[in-house]
GUBALO-239811 format. One record per residue (C-alpha): residue number from 1; x, y negated, z negated. Coordinates in steps of 0.001 Angstrom, whole numbers. Layout:
N
+-----+---------+---------+---------+
!   i !    east !   north !      up !
+-----+---------+---------+---------+
! NUM !       X !       Y !       Z !
...
+-----+---------+---------+---------+
END
This chain:
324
+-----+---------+---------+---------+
!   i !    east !   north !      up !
+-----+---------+---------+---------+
!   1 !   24735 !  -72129 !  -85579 !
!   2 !   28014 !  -70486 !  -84860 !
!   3 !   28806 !  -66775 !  -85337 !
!   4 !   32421 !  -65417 !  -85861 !
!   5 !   32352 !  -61807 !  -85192 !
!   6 !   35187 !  -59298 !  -85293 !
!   7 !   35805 !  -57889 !  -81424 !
!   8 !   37628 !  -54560 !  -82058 !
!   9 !   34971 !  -53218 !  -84471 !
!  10 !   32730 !  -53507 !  -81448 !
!  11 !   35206 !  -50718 !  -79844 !
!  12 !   34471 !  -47852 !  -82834 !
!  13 !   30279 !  -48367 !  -82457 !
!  14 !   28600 !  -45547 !  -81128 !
!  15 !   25790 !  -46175 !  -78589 !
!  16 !   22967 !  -47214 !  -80813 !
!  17 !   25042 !  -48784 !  -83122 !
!  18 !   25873 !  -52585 !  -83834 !
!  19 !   27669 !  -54803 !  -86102 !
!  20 !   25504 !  -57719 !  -86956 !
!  21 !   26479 !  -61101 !  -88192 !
!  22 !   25917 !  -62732 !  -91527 !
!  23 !   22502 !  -63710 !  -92004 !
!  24 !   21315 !  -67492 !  -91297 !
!  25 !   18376 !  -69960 !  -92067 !
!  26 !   16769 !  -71610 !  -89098 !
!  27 !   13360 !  -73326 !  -89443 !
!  28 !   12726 !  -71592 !  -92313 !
!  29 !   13496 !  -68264 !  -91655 !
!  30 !   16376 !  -65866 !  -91840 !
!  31 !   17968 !  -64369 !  -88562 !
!  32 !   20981 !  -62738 !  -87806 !
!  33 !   23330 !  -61661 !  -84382 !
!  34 !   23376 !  -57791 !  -83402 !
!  35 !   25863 !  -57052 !  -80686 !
!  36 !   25800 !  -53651 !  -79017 !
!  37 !   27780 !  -51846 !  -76386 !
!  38 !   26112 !  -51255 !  -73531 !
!  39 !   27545 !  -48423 !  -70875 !
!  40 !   29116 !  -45447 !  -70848 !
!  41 !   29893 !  -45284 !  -74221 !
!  42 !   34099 !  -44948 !  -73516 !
!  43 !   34620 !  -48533 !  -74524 !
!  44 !   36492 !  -49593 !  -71255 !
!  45 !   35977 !  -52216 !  -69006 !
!  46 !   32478 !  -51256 !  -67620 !
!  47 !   30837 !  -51455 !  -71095 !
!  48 !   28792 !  -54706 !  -71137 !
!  49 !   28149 !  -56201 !  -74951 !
!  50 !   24633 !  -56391 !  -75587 !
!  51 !   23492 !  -59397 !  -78088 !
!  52 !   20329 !  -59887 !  -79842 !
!  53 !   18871 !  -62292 !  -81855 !
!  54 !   16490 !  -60531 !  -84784 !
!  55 !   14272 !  -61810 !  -87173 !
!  56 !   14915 !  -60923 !  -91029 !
!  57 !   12062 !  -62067 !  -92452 !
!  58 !    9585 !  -59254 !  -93325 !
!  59 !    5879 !  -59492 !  -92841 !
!  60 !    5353 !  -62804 !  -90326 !
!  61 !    5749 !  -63674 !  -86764 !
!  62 !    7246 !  -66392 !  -85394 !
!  63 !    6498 !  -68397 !  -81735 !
!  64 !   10840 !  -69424 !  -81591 !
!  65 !   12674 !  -70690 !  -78526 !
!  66 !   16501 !  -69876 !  -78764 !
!  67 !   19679 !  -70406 !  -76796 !
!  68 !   22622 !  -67940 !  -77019 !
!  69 !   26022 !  -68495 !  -75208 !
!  70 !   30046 !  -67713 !  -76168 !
!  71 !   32951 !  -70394 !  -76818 !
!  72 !   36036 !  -70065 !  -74673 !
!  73 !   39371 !  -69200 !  -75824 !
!  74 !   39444 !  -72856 !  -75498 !
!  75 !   36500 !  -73882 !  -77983 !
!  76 !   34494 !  -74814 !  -75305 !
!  77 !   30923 !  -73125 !  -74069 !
!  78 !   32073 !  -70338 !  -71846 !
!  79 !   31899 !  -70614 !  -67872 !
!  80 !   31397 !  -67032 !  -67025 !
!  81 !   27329 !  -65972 !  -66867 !
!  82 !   26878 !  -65569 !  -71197 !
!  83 !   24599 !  -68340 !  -71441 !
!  84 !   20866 !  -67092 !  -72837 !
!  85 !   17449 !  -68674 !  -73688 !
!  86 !   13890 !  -67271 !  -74015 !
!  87 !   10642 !  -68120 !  -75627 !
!  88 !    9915 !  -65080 !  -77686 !
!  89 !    7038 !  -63582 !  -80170 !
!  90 !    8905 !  -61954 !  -82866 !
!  91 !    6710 !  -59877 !  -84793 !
!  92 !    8818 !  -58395 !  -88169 !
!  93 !    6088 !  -55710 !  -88116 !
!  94 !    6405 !  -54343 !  -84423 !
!  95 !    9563 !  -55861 !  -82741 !
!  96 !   11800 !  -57659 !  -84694 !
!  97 !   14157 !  -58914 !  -82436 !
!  98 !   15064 !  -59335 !  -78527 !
!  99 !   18242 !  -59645 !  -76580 !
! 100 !   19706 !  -59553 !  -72982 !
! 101 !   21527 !  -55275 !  -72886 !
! 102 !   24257 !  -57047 !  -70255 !
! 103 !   25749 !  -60283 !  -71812 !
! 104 !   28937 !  -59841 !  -71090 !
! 105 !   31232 !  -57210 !  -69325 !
! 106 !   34119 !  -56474 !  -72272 !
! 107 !   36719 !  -57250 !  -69027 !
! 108 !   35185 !  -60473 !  -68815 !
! 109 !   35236 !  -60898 !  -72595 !
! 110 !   38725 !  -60080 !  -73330 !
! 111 !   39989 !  -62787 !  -70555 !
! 112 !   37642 !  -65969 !  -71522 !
! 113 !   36523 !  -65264 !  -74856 !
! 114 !   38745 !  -63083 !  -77018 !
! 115 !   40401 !  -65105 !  -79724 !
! 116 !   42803 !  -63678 !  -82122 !
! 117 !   41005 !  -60670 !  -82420 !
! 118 !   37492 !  -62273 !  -82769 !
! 119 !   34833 !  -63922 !  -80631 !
! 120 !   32569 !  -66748 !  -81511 !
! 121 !   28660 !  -66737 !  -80740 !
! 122 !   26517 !  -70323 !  -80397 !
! 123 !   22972 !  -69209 !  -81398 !
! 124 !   20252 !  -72213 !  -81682 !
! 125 !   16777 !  -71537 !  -82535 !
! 126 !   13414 !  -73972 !  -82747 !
! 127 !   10406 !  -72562 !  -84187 !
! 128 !    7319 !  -73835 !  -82820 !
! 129 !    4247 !  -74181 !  -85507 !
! 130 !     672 !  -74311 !  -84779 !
! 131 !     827 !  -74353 !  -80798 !
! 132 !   -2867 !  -75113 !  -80220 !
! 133 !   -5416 !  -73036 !  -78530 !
! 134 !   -7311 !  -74047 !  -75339 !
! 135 !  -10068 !  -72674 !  -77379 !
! 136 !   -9931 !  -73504 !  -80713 !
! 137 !   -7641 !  -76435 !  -80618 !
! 138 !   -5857 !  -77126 !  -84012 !
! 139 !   -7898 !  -74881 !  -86111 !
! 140 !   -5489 !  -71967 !  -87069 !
! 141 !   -6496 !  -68479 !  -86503 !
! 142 !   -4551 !  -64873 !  -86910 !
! 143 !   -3171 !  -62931 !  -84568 !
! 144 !   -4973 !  -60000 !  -83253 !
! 145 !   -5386 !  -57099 !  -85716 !
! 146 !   -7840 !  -54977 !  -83462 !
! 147 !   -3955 !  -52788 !  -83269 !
! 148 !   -3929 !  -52036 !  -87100 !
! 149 !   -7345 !  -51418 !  -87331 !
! 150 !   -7518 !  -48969 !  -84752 !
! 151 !   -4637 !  -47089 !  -85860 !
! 152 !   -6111 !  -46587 !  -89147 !
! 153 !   -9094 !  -45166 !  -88131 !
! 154 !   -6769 !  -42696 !  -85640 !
! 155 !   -5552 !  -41805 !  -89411 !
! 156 !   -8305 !  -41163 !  -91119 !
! 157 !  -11678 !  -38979 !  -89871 !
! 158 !  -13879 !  -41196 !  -90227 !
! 159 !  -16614 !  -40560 !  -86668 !
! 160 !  -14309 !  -38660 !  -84674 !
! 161 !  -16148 !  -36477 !  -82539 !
! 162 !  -13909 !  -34254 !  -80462 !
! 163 !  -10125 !  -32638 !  -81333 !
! 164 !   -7374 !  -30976 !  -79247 !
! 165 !   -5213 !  -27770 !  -80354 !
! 166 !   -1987 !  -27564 !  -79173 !
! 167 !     218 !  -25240 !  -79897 !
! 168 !    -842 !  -24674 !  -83502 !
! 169 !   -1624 !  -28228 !  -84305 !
! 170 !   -4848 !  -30065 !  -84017 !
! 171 !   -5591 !  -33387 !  -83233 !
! 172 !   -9066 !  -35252 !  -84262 !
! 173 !  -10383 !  -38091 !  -81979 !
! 174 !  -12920 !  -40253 !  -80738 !
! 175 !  -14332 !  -39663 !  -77600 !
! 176 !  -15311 !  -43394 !  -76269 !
! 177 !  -11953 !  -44892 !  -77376 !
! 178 !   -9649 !  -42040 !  -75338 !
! 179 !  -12663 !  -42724 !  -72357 !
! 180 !  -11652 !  -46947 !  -72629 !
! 181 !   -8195 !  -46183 !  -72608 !
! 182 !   -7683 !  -43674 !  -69566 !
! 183 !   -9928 !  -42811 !  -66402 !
! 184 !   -8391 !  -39016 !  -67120 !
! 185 !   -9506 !  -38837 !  -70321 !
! 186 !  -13393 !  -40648 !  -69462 !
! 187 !  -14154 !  -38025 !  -66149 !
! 188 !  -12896 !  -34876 !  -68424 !
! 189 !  -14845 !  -36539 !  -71844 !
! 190 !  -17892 !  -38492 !  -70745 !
! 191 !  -18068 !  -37172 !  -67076 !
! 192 !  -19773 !  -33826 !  -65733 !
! 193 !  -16481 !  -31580 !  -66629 !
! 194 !  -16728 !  -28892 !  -68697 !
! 195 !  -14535 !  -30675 !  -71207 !
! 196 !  -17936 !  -33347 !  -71790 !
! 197 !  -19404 !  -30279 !  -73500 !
! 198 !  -16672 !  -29093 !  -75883 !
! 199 !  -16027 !  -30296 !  -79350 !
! 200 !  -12218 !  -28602 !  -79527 !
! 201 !  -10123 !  -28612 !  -76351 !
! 202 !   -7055 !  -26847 !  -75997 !
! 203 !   -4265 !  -28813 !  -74108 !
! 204 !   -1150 !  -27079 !  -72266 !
! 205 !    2088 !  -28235 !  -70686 !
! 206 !    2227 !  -30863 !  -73357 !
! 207 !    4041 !  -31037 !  -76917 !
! 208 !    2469 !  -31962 !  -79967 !
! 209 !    5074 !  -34718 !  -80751 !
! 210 !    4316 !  -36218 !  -77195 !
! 211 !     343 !  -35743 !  -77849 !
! 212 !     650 !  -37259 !  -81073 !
! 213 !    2730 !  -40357 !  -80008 !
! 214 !     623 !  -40573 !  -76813 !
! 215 !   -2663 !  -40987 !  -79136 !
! 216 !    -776 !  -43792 !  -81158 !
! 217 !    -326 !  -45637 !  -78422 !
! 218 !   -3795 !  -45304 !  -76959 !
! 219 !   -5328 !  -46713 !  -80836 !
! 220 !   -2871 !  -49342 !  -81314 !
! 221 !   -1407 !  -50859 !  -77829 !
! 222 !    2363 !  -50385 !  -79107 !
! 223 !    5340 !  -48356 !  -78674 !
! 224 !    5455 !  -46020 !  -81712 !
! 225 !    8534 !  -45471 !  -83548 !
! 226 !   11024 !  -42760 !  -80785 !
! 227 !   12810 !  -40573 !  -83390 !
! 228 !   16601 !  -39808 !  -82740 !
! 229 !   16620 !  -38354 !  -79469 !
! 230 !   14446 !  -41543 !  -77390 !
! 231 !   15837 !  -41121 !  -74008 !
! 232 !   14348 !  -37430 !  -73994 !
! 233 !   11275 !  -38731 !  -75930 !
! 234 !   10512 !  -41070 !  -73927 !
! 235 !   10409 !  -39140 !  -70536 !
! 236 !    8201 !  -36521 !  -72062 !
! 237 !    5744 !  -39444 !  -72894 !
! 238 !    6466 !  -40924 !  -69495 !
! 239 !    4935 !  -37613 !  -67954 !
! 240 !    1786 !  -37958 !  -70128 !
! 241 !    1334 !  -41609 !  -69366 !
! 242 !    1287 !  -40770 !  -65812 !
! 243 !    -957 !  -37319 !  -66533 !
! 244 !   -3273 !  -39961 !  -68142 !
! 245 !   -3381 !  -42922 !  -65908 !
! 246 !   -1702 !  -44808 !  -68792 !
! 247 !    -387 !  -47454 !  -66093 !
! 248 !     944 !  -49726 !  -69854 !
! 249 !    2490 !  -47245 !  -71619 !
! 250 !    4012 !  -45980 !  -68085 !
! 251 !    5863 !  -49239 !  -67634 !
! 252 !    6805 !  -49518 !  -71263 !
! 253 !    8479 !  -46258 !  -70918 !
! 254 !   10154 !  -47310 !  -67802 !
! 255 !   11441 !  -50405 !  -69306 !
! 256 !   12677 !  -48389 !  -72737 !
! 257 !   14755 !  -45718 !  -70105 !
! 258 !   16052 !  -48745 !  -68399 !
! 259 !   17756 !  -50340 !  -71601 !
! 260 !   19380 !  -47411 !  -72480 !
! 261 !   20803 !  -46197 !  -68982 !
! 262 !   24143 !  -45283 !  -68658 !
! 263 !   26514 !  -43410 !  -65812 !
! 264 !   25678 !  -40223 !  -68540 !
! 265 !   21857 !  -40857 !  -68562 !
! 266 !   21608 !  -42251 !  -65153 !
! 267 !   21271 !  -39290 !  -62638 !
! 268 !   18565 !  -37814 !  -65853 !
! 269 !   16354 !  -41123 !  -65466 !
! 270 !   16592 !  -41077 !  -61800 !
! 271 !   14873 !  -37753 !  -61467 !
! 272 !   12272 !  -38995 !  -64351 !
! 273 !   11194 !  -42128 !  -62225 !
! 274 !   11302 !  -39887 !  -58975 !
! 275 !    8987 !  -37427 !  -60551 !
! 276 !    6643 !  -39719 !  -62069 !
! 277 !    6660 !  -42831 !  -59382 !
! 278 !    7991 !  -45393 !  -60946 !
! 279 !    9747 !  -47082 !  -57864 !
! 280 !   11183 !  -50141 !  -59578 !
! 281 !   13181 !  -47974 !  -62695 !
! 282 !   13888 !  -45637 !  -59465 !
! 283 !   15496 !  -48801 !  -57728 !
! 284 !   16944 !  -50057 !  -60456 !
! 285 !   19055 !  -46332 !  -61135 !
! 286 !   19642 !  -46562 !  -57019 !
! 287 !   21174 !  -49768 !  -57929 !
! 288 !   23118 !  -48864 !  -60830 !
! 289 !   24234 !  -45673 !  -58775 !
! 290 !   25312 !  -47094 !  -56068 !
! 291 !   28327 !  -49239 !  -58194 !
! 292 !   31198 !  -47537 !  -57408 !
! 293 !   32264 !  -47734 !  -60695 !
! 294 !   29092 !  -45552 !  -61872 !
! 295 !   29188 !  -42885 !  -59116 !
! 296 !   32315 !  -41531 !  -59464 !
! 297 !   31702 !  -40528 !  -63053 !
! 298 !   27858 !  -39705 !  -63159 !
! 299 !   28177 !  -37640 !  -59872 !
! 300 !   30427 !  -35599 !  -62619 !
! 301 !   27238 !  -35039 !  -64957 !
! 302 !   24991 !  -32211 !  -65626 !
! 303 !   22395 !  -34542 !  -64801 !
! 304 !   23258 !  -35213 !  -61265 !
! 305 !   23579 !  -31531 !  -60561 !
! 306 !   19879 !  -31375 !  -60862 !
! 307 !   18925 !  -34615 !  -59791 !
! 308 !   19816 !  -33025 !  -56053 !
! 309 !   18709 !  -29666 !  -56803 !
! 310 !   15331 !  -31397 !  -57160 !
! 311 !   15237 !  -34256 !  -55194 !
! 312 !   18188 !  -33626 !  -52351 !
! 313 !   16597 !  -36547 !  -50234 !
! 314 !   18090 !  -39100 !  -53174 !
! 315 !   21168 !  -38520 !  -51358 !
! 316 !   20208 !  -39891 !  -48403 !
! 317 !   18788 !  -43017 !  -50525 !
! 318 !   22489 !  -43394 !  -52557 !
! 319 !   23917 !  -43140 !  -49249 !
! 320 !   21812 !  -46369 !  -47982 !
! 321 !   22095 !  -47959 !  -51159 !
! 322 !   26083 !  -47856 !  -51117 !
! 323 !   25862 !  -48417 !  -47275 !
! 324 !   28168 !  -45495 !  -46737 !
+-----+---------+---------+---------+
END
């Protein structure tokens, strides 16, 4: 299936943003293109174009392998590194869609691919029905639910037997499902702390939004909905993931900062994966950092300013890194 897309309104997108392409049948279900801009956010020739495939239709998942690459200027499959193919889950209910946040630099784009104002995407897509179970062999089954059901009961009241105040909000919980989820949460609940003994605990140095997203995530295994400010959301929740020995939600975190770094974000994530020991998102940023491209404007930001207020041996690191 090939996708015509208009280039230059890729240029007035802010980060977040994307212009998707028309909608399209394959195997039954509908799908569409979404192509981001990845970078700085200055639409020059640093900014990468992010494409993802999502799925439309509401309500299912679908097992789909799919291949994603660019024509030439010539009509031929491009030679520069834009070719793409996965075997992906997509769940309509969870995660709609997935896609590669570098596909192609725009200096790259503009020189191979850029065709009277437009560029042209090759998307294939199999779905693959009933893929049979060591187990059960060709007997269909669902998929797990034990997600939704535990969320639900997180939403109702229904046996909860201990709650936490913060601030001036409370939150009501169960005692044996925070103790499966984190070894913090089973020594201060189940253990000999005093906590063991208390019905209502009082929590500090945490928000109530964090708490509260923190808890969805312990009932239901996924990465609750961010709000509009994610990068800043997510590093709070990093910090209670590593509070809680959440080792999961820690590297979901890490992954979700990752997608959405930038030369403006960069020096603010560094600090976060410094702080909370997350050594490959800290190699990663080292990485990104060390691109001359990147330094010279992110050593400009507020961010970096504090990175090396706090953390003034990252210097020495950048320095390695860039083998200055």
């Amino acid at each position: 299936m090939g996708k015509r897309l208009d280039y230059e309104q890729t240029k007035h997108i802010d980060t977040g943003e994307a212009i998707h392409s028309d909608a399209f049948s394959a195997g039954g279900y509908m799908w569409r293109l979404d192509c981001y801009t990845y970078g700085d956010g200055e639409c020059d020739d640093d900014d990468y174009l992010s494409v993802f495939v999502e799925l439309l239709t509401e309500f299912t998942s679908v097992n789909a392998i799919f291949e994603v690459f660019l024509m030439d200027k010539d009509g031929q499959p491009c030679l520069q590194d834009t070719h793409w193919s996965c075997f992906h889950l997509f769940n309509r209910d969870k995660n709609a869609g997935t896609g590669w946040s570098q596909f192609i630099s725009r200096s790259d784009l503009e020189e191979y691919c850029l065709t009277e104002g437009h560029i042209t995407l090759i998307c294939a897509i199999i779905v693959i029905r009933d893929i049979p179970s060591p187990v059960l062999g060709s007997i269909p089954f669902p998929d797990s639910d034990i997600g939704k059901h535990l969320g639900a009961l997180l939403d109702s009241t229904d046996g909860v037997d201990v709650s936490f105040t913060i601030d001036s909000e409370t939150f009501h919980a169960h005692r044996v499902v925070l103790a499966a989820r984190s070894p913090v949460f089973k020594a201060e609940l189940l253990g000999s702390m005093a906590e063991a003994t208390l019905s209502s605990i009082t929590l500090q140095d945490i928000t109530p939004a964090t708490f509260r997203l923190m808890l969805q995530f312990m009932y239901t295994d996924a990465l609750p909905e961010l709000g509009d400010s994610p990068t800043e959301t997510l590093q709070h929740l990093l910090a209670a993931a590593d509070r809680y020995a959440l080792d999961r939600l820690k590297h979901l975190c890490a992954q979700k900062l990752w997608d959405n770094v930038s030369v403006d974000r960069v020096a603010t994530i560094l600090a976060c994966a410094e702080m909370y020991s997350c050594l490959e998102l800290k190699n990663k940023c080292l990485d990104f950092f060390a691109a001359e491209k990147n330094f010279k404007k992110a050593v400009l930001t507020e961010g970096f300013v504090k990175l090396v207020q706090q953390f003034p041996s990252i210097i020495v690191e950048l320095r390695e890194k860039a083998g200055t």
